[in-house]
C-alpha positions in Angstrom: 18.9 0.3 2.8 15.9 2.4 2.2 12.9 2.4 3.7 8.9 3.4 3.7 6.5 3.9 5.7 3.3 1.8 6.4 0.0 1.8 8.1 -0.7 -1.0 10.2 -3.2 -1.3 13.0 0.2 0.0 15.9 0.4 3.3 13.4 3.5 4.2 11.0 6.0 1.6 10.5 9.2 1.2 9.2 10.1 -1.6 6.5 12.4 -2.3 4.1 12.1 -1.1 0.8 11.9 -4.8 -0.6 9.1 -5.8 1.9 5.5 -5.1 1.9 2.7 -6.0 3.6 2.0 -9.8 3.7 -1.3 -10.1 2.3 -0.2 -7.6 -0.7 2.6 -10.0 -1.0 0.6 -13.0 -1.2 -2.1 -11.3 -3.6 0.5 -10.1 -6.1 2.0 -14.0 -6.2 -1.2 -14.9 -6.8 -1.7 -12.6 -9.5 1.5 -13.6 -10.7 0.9 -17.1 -11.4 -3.0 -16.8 -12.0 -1.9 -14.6 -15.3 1.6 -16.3 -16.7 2.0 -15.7 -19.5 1.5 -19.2 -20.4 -1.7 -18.9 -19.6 -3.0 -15.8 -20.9 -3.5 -16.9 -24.5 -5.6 -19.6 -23.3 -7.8 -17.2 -21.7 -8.1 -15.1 -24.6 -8.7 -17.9 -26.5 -11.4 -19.1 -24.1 -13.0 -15.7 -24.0 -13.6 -15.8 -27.6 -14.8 -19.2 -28.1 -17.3 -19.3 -25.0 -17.9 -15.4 -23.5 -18.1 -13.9 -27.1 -18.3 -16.3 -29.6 -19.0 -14.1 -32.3 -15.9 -15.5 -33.6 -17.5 -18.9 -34.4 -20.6 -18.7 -35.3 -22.2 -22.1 -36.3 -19.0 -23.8 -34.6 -20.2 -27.0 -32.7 -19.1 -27.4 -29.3 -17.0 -30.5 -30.0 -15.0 -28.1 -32.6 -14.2 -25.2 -29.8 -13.2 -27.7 -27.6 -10.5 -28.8 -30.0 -9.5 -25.3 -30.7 -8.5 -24.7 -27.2 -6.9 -28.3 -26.6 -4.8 -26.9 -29.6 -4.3 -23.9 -27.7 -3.8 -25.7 -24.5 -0.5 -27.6 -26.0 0.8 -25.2 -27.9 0.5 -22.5 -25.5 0.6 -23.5 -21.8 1.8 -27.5 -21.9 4.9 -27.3 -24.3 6.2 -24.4 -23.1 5.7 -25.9 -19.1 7.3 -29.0 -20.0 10.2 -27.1 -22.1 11.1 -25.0 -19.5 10.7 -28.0 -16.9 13.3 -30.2 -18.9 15.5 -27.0 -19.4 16.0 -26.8 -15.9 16.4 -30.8 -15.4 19.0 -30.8 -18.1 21.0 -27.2 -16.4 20.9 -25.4 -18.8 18.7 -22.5 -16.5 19.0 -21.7 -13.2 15.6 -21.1 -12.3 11.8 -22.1 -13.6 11.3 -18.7 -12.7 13.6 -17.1 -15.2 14.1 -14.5 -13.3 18.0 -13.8 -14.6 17.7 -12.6 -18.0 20.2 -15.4 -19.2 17.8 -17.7 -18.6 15.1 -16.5 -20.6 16.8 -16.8 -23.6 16.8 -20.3 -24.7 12.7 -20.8 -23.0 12.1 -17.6 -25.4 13.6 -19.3 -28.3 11.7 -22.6 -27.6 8.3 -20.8 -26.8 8.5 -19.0 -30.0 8.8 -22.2 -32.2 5.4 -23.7 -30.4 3.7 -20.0 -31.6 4.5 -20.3 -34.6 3.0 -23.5 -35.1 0.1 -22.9 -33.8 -0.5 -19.6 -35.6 1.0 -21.8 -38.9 -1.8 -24.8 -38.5 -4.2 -21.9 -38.0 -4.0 -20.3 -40.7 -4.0 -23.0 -43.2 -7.3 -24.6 -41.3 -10.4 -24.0 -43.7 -13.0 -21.5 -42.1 -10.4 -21.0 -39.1 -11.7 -17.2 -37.9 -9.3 -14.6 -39.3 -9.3 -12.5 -35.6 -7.9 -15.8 -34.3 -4.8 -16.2 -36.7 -4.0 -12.3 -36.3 -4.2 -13.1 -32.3 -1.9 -16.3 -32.4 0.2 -14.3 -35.1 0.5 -11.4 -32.2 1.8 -13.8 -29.6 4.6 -15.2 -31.6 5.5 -12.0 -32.9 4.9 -10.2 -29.4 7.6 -13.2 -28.2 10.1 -12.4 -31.1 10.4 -8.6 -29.9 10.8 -10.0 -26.7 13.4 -12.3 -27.8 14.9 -9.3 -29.2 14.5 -6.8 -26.3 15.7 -9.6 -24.1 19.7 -8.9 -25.1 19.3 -5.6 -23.8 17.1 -5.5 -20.9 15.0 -7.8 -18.3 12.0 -7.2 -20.4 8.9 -8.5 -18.4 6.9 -11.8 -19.8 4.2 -10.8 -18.0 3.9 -7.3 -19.9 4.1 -8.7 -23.0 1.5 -11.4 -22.0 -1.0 -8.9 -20.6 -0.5 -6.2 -23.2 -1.1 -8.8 -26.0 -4.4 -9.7 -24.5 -5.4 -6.1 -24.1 -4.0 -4.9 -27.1 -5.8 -7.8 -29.0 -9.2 -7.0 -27.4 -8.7 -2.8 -28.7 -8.7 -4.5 -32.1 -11.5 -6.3 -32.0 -13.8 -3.3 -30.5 -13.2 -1.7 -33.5 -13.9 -4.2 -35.6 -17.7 -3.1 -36.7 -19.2 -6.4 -36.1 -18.0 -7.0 -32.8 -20.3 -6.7 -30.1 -20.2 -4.5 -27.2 -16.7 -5.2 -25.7 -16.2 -1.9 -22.9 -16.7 -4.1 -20.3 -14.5 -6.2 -21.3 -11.7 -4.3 -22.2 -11.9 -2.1 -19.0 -11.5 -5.4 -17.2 -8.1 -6.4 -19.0 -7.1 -3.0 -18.6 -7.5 -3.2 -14.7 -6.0 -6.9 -14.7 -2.9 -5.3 -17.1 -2.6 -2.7 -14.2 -3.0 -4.9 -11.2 -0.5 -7.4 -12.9 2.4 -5.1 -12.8 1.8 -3.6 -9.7 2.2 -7.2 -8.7 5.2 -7.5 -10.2 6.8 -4.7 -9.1 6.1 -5.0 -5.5 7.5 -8.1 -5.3 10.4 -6.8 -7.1 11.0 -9.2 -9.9 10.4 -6.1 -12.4 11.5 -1.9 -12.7 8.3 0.3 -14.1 10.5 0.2 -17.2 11.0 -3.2 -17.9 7.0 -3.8 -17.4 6.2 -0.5 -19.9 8.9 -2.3 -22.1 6.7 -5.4 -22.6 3.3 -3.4 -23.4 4.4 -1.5 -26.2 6.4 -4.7 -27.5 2.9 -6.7 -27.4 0.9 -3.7 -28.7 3.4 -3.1 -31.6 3.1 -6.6 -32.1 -0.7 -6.7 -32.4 -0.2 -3.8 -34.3 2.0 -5.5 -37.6 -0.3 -8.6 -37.0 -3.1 -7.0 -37.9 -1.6 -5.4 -41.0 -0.1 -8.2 -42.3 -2.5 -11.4 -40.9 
């Protein structure tokens, strides 16, 4: 098996190639879960209602809490729960998903909750247009992945991440927007220190992670054209 070299407080050591040190381990499962990709919407969702709510101006705070509870359940508690009674039922081998056969029918499922969220959306009188374009970007960023998904592992969290920080690159150059470089270096950085992540703990090639980004950012891309 092959090996690498690393410093510890005795010098060089030898370790397998599949094993790093523990606390890197431990902060790239944290990572992991912290920014699933059932999550991340919600953050950027959050982000625009509360950090930068240029979005909603004159929006009362009863009416962004509903908008996230929308994004809540159509986002992270559906697709939990789908992917929870998938594997009661066998019909995956693994919450995790981690062999590509499983992802199939969770990315089927995931994609008919994005759609109707994006679908309400964009019917709802005075809904913000950078909001429908965003939930049109998920569902579309989870179709390419659907897609991609035959022919390789393509990872979730790339697609996830690159959505968020594809998204946020459209909106700083959206004229009215406020100042957003902070922001966007920050989701950068997260982007990066996500697939590092999931690279050292193996779940993921460079490829497959590189895959997901430029699905996401293409998908950001069509939404904003067509939105």
């Amino acid at each position: 098996m092959a090996t690498k070299l690393f410093v510890t407080s005795e010098g060089l050591q030898q370790a397998d190639e599949k094993q790093a040190h523990w606390m890197l381990r431990a902060t790239a499962h944290f990572l992991s879960y912290l920014f699933h990709p059932v999550f991340v919407p919600l953050y950027v969702i959050a982000f625009l209602l509360f950090t930068e709510p240029f979005l909603f101006v004159g929006a009362s705070p009863q009416e962004k809490v509903l908008t996230l509870g929308r994004a809540f359940i159509n986002y992270t508690f559906f697709p939990l729960i789908s992917v929870l009674l998938l594997k009661g039922l066998g019909l995956i081998g693994s919450i995790k998903l981690q062999d590509r056969k499983d992802r199939i029918i969770p990315f089927i499922i995931c994609n008919i909750w994005y759609f109707w969220i994006w679908y309400v959306w964009r019917g709802l009188p005075g809904a913000p247009q950078f909001l429908i374009v965003f939930a049109l970007s998920v569902f579309l960023a989870s179709s390419i992945g659907l897609l991609a998904n035959i022919y390789l592992k393509i990872s979730m969290h790339g697609i996830a991440m690159g959505t968020a920080t594809s998204f946020l690159c459209l909106l700083s150059l959206d004229a009215s927007a406020p100042n957003l470089t902070i922001y966007l270096a920050a989701a950068i950085l997260l982007t990066g220190l996500v697939g590092t992540s999931r690279l050292l703990l193996g779940e993921h090639s460079p490829g497959e992670y590189y895959w997901g980004l430029a699905a996401s950012a293409l998908a950001v891309f069509i939404a904003s054209l067509v939105a």
